[in-house]
Legacy VTK file of the C-alpha trace (Angstrom):
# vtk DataFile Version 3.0
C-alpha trace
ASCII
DATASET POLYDATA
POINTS 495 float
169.866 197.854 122.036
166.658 200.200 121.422
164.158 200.343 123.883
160.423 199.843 123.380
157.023 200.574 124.977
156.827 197.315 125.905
160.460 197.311 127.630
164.067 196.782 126.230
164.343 194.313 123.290
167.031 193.272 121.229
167.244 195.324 118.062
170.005 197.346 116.475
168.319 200.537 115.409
171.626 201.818 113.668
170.918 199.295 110.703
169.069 200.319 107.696
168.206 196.671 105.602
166.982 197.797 102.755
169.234 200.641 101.975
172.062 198.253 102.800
171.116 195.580 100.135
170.456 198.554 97.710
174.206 200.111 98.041
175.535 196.211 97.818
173.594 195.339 95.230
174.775 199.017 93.577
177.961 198.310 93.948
178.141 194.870 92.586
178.258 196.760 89.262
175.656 194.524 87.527
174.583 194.658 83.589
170.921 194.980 84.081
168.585 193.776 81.526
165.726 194.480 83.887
163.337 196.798 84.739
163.148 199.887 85.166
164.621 200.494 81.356
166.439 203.666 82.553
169.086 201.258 83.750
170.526 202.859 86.516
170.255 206.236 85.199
171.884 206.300 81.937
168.633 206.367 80.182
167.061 208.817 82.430
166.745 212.572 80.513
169.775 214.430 81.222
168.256 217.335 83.088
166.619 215.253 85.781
168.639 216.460 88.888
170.936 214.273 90.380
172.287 213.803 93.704
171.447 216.340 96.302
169.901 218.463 93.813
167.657 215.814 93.467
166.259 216.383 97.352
165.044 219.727 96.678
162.309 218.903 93.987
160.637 216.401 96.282
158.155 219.274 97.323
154.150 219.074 97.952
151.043 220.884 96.167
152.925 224.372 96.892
151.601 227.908 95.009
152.523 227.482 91.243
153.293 223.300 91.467
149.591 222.066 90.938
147.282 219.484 92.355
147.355 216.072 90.998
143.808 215.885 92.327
142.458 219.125 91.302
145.006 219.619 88.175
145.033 223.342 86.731
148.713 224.721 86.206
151.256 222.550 84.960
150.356 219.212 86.031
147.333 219.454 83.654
149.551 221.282 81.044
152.059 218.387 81.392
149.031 215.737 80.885
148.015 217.663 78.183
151.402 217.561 76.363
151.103 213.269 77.403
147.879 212.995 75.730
149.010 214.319 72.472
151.951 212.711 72.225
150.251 209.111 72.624
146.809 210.331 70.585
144.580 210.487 73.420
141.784 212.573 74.687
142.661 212.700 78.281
145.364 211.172 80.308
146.090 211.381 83.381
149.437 210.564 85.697
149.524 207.677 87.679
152.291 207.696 90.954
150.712 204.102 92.419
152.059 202.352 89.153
149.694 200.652 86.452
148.197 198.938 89.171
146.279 202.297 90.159
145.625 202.375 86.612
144.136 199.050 85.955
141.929 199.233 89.304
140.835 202.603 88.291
139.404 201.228 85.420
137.334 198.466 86.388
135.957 200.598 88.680
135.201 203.219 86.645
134.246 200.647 83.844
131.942 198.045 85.582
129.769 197.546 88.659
129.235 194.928 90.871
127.654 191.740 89.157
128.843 193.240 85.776
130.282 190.631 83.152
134.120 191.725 82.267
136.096 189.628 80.373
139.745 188.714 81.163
142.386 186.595 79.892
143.298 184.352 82.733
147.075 185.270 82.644
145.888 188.503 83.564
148.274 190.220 85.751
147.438 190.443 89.772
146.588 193.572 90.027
143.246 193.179 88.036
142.096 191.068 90.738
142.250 194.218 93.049
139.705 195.836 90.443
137.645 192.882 90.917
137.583 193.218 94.257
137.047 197.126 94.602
134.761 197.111 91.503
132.774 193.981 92.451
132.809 192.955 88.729
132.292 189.383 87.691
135.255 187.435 85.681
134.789 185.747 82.314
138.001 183.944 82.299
139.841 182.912 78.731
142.968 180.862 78.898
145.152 181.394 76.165
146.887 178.236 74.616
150.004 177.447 76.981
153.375 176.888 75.086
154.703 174.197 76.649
158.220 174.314 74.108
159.306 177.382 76.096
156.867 177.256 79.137
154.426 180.660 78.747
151.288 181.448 78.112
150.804 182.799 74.217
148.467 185.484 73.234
144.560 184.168 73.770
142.917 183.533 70.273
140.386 185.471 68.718
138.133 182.175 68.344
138.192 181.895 71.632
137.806 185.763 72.376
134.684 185.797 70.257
133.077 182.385 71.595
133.556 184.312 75.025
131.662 186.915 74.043
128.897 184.751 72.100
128.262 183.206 75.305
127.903 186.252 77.411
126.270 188.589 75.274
125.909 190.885 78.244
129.334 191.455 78.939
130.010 195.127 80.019
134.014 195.299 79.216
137.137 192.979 77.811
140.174 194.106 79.416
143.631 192.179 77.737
147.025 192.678 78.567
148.936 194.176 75.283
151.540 193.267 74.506
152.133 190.824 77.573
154.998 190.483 79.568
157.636 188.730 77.431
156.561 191.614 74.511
154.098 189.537 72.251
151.403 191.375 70.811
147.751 190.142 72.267
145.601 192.594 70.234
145.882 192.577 66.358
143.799 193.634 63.533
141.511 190.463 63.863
141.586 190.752 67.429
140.129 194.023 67.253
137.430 193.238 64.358
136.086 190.387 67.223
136.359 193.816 69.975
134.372 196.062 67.663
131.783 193.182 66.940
130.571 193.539 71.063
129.596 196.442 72.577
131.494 195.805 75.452
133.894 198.333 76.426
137.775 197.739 75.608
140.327 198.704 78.196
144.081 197.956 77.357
146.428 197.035 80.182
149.213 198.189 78.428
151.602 198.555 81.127
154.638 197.052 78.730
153.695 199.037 75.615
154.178 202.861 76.800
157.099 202.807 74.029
155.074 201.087 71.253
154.742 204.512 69.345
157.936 205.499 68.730
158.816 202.423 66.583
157.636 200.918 63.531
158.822 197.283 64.673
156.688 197.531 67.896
153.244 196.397 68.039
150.590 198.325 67.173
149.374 200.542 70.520
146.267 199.605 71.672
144.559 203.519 71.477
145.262 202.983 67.293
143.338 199.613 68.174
139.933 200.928 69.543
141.143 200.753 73.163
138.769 203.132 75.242
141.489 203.275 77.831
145.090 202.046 77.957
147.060 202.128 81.687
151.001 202.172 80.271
154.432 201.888 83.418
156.358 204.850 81.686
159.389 203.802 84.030
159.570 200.368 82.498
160.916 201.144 79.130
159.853 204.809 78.396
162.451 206.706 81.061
160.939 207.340 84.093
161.176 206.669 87.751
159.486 203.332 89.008
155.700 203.738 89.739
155.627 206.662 87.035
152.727 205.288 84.750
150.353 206.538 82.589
146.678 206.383 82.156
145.078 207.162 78.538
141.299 207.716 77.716
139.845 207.725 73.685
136.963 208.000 72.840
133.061 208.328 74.663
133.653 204.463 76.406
134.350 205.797 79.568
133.790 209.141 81.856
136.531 211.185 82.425
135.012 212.398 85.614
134.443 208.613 86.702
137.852 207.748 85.970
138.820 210.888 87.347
137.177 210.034 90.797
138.460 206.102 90.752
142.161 208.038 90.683
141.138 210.375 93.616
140.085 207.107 95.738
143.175 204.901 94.711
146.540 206.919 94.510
147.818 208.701 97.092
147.094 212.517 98.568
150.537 213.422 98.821
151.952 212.224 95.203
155.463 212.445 94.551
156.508 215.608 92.147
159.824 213.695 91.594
157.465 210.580 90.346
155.532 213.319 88.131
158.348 215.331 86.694
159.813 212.191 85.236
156.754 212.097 83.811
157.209 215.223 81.916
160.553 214.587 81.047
160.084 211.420 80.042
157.385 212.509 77.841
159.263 215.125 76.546
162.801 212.877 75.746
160.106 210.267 73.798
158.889 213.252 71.813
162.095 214.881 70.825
164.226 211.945 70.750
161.995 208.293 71.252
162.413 207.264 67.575
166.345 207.590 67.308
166.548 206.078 71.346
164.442 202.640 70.322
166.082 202.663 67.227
169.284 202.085 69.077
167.659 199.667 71.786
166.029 198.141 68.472
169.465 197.717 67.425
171.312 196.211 70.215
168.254 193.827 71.017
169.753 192.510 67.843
173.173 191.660 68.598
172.193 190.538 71.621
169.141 188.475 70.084
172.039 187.247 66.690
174.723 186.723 69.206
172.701 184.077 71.377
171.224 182.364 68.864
174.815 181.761 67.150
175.882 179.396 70.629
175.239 175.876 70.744
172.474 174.578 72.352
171.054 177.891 72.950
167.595 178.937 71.351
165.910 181.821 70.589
162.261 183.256 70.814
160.861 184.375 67.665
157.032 185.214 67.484
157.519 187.077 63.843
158.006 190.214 62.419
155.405 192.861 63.672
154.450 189.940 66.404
156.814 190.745 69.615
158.217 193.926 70.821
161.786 193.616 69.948
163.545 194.814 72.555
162.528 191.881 74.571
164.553 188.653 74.408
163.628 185.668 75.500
166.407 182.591 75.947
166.182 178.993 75.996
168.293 177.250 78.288
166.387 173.693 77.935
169.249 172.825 75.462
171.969 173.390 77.841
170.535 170.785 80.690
169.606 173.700 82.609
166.549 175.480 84.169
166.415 179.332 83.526
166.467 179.735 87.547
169.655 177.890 87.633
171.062 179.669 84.994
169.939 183.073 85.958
171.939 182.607 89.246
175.043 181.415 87.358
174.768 184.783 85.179
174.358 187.001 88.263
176.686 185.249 90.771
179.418 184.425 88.329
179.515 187.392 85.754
177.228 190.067 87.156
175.029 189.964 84.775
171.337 190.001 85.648
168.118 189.318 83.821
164.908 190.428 84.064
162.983 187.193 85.185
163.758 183.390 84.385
161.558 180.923 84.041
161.650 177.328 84.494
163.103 176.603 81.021
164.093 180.082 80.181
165.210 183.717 80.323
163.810 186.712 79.627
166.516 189.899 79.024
164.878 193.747 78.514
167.484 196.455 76.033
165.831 199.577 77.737
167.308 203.594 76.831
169.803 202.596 79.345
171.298 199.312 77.938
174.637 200.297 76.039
176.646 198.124 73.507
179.318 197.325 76.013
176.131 195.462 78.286
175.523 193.378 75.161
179.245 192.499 74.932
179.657 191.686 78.116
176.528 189.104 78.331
177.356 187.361 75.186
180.760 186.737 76.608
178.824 185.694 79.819
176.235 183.545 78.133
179.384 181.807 75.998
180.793 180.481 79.423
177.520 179.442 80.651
177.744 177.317 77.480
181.041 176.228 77.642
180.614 175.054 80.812
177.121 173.117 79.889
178.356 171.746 76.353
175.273 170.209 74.078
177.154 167.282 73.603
177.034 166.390 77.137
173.907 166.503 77.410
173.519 164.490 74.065
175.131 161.726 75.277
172.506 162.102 78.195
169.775 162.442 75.973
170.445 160.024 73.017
170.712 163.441 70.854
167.069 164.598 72.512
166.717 167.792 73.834
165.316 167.214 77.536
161.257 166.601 77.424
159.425 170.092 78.448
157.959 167.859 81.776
161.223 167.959 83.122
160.745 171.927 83.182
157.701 172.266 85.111
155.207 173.293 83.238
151.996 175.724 83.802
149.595 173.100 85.844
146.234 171.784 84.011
143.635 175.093 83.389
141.753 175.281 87.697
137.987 174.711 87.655
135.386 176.989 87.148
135.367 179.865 89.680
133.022 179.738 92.705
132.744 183.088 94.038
133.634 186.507 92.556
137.122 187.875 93.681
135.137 190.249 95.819
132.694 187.469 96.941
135.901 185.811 98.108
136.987 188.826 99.708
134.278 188.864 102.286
133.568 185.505 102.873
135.291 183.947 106.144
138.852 182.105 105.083
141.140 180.012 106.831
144.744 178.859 106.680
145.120 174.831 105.697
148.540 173.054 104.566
148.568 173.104 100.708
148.329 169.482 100.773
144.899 169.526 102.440
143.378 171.893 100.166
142.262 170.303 97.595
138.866 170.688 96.441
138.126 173.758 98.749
137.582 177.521 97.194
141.062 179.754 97.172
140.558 182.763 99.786
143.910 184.586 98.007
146.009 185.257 95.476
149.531 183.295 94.642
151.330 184.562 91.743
154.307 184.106 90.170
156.330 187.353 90.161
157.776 188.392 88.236
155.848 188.452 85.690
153.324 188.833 88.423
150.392 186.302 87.129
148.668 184.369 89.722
148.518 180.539 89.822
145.457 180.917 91.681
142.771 183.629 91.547
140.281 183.965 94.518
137.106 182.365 93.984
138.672 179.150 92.211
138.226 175.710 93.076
141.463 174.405 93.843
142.858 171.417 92.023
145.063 169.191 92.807
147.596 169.867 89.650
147.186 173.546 90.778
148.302 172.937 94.416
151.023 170.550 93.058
152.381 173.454 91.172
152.638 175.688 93.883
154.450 172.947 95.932
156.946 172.195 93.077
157.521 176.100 92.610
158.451 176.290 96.440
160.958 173.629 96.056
162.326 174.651 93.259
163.109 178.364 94.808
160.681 180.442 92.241
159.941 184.139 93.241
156.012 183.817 94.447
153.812 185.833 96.114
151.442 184.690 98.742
149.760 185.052 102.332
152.276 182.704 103.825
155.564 183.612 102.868
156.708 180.024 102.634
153.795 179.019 101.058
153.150 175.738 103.465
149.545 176.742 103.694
146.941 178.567 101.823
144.055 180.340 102.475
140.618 178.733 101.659
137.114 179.004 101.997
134.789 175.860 102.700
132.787 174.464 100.676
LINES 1 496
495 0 1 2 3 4 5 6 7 8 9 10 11 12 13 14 15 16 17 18 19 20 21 22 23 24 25 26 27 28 29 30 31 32 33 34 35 36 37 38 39 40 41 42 43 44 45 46 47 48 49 50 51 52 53 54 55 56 57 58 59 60 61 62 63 64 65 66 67 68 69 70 71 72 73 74 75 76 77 78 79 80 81 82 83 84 85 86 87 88 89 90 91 92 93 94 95 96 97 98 99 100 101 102 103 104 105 106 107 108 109 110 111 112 113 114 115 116 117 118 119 120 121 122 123 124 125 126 127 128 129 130 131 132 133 134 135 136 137 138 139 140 141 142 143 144 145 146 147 148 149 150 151 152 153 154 155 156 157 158 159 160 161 162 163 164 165 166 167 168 169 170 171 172 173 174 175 176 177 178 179 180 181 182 183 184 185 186 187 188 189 190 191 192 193 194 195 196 197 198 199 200 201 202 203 204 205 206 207 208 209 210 211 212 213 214 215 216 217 218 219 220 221 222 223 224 225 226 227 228 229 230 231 232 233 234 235 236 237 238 239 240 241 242 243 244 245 246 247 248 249 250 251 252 253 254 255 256 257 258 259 260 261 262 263 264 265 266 267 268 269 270 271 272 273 274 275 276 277 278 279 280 281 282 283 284 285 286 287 288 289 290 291 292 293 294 295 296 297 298 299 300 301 302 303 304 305 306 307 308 309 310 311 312 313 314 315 316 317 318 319 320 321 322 323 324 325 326 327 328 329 330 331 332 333 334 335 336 337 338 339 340 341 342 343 344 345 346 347 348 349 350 351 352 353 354 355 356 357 358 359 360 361 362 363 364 365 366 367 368 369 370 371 372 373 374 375 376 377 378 379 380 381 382 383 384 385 386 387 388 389 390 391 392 393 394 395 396 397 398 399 400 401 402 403 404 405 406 407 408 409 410 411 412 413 414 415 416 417 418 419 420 421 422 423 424 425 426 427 428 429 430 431 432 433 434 435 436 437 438 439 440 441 442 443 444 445 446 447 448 449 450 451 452 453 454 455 456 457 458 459 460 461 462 463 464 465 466 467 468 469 470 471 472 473 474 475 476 477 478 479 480 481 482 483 484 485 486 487 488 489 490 491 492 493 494
């Protein structure tokens, strides 16, 4: 019992939730093919301080330890040391994630009624830029694959046309690679770039580990990027929300970018988030080619292993196409969804991925993953098949792998926007039931997540294939993010 202001309420203060679930779900023991890549740890560079050592280097903007905001001593030394490691003329460290990144760019890049180009898989965070930058979306969809249910990489045809049509565009901002590893930007991708004007930021939040093997795709700096935002602590061995932010080039002002930073992250940064950083840096420079050559190498097994079961297919986008160390499953041909299996993995051999879909699974080999992890899940994924034989679902079937409708797919591309996302910001919004919204303007975001891409983007006319996505993706128990947790209702604008 804890009392209140308000009187004497019924709440055990002795509880802590969250660091509960964390020390069960720690000692569950999992194999982790998930963000962040330093899985657990073990790819984490030795010297980082563990334990209570760890306590007393989470310190504040003392004498000698620098201002992230007014960088002279070693946290400009240390971005220094960043930039020429990754080929760029200034970057800067990011403790609010890529997020901070991304916004910072927009803002830095465009102003409001400005023309910025986007694919509309985009990630959710650009729509934050949107808002705080007051730019104006140029949405391309990228063709949808609906044999394994994800967007692929938009198409320079369409790219170009884009631009054709709105020769006043002020920026193109792409994700590359994307979140299952494909590469978005290649060399004919960035012929149609250098034919605009328009400046080319890279949200390159998966690719901070691009450089340091030749399988990867190309970076987008070595692309003409002006900018590139890149989540060190997914695959590159730092701490979550450790991130990068790179500038090349005369596209963009340091000192605006510099300012955007100074509004958006925090004024008390975290040196633990910023010497991971460093050391991070520093382990990719000494050691990144021989560490992704090994995650390189057990992606391998893991990706030869899987593709040796029955009824069990998969991804391959080509040599030089997809980063490697990302493996992407098929579990269509065993009858199941990925969700389903996902849950049999974790619940059954404590083995957990790094998102499923609704026909497949998506696994991450980060400097942490170890050839016992890969052992383990293909001994995992061979009683998942056991247990969910192809010929059973032959006989189902009449030899007929199941149809891709019976996986859900992405819903038909929404209507044309009617307000800006920061239009839609502003303007007066209610809450309706999802099956009443149809027709009426989305007032917020719902995304998938992970991988974190919204089904609906403020501004957008809402459909009614759109709203019965989001009503199939609540029943069928997919991670979402919305206003209303349970996503019954939505928030609109009239009209």
């Amino acid at each position: 019992m804890s009392v209140g202001k308000g009187g004497t309420f019924a709440v055990n203060q002795r509880r802590a939730p969250l660091f509960e679930a964390l020390k069960h779900h720690v000692t569950r023991n999992y194999t982790g093919f998930h963000f962040p890549g330093h899985g657990g740890g073990a790819g984490l560079p030795r010297v980082f301080p563990a334990g209570r050592e760890l306590f007393r280097f989470d310190l504040t903007e003392l004498p000698g330890l620098d201002d992230l905001h007014a960088p002279a001593g070693p946290i400009a030394r240390a971005q220094e040391l960043a930039a020429a490691l990754y080929g760029a003329d200034r970057t800067f460290f990011l403790v609010n994630g890529s997020t901070a990144g991304v916004q910072a760019l927009l803002l830095a890049a465009t102003a409001p009624g400005e023309k910025v180009l986007l694919p509309r898989n985009a990630h959710r965070a650009v729509i934050g830029g949107l808002v705080l930058s007051g730019a104006d979306p140029v949405y391309v969809t990228p063709p949808f694959d609906a044999e394994w249910g994800f967007f692929r990489p938009p198409r320079p045809a369409d790219v170009r046309a884009a631009l054709q049509a709105h020769p006043d565009l002020r920026a193109v901002l792409l994700t590359h690679p994307d979140y299952y590893g494909q590469a978005v930007v290649d060399a004919e991708m960035a012929e149609v770039l250098r034919e605009t004007g328009a400046i080319f930021l890279a949200d390159e939040a998966h690719g901070a580990h691009l450089p340091f093997h030749a399988a990867m795709p190309v970076p987008a700096l070595r692309l003409g990027a002006a900018a590139a935002a890149q989540s060190l602590h997914k695959l590159g061995g730092a701490l979550t929300q450790a991130s990068l932010l790179h500038l090349k080039g005369t596209g963009l002002s340091p000192a605006r970018v510099s300012r955007a930073l100074a509004l958006l992250q925090t004024s008390s940064p975290s040196y633990l988030l910023m010497a991971s950083l460093d050391l991070a840096r520093r382990q990719l420079a000494v050691s990144g080619g021989r560490r992704f050559g090994r995650a390189v190498d057990l992606a391998g097994r893991l990706r030869l292993g899987l593709a040796a079961l029955d009824g069990v297919e998969v991804f391959d986008a080509g040599p030089g196409r997809a980063d490697p160390t990302k493996v992407m499953v098929s579990t269509r041909g065993l009858g199941l969804s990925g969700h389903r299996a996902a849950a049999v993995l974790r619940d059954k051999h404590s083995v957990q991925v790094e998102a499923a879909g609704f026909g497949h699974l998506l696994f991450v080999v980060g400097l942490g993953t170890r050839a016992p992890d890969i052992a383990r899940t293909l001994g995992a994924f061979r009683a998942l098949a056991r247990e969910h034989a192809p010929s059973d679902l032959r006989r189902q079937t009449s030899g007929r792998r199941p149809p891709a409708s019976d996986f859900h797919l992405w819903p038909a591309p929404p209507a044309p926007k009617v307000l800006t996302p920061r239009e839609s910001w502003f303007a007066p919004a209610r809450a309706v039931p999802v099956r009443e919204a149809s027709g009426l303007v989305a007032a917020e975001t719902v995304s998938l997540c992970p991988p974190g891409i919204p089904i609906v983007f403020p501004g957008e006319r809402l459909t009614p294939e759109v709203l019965e996505y989001t009503l199939e993706i609540r029943a069928g128990g997919v991670a979402f993010q919305a206003a209303d947790p349970g996503l019954k209702t939505i928030m609109v604008h009239d009209g």
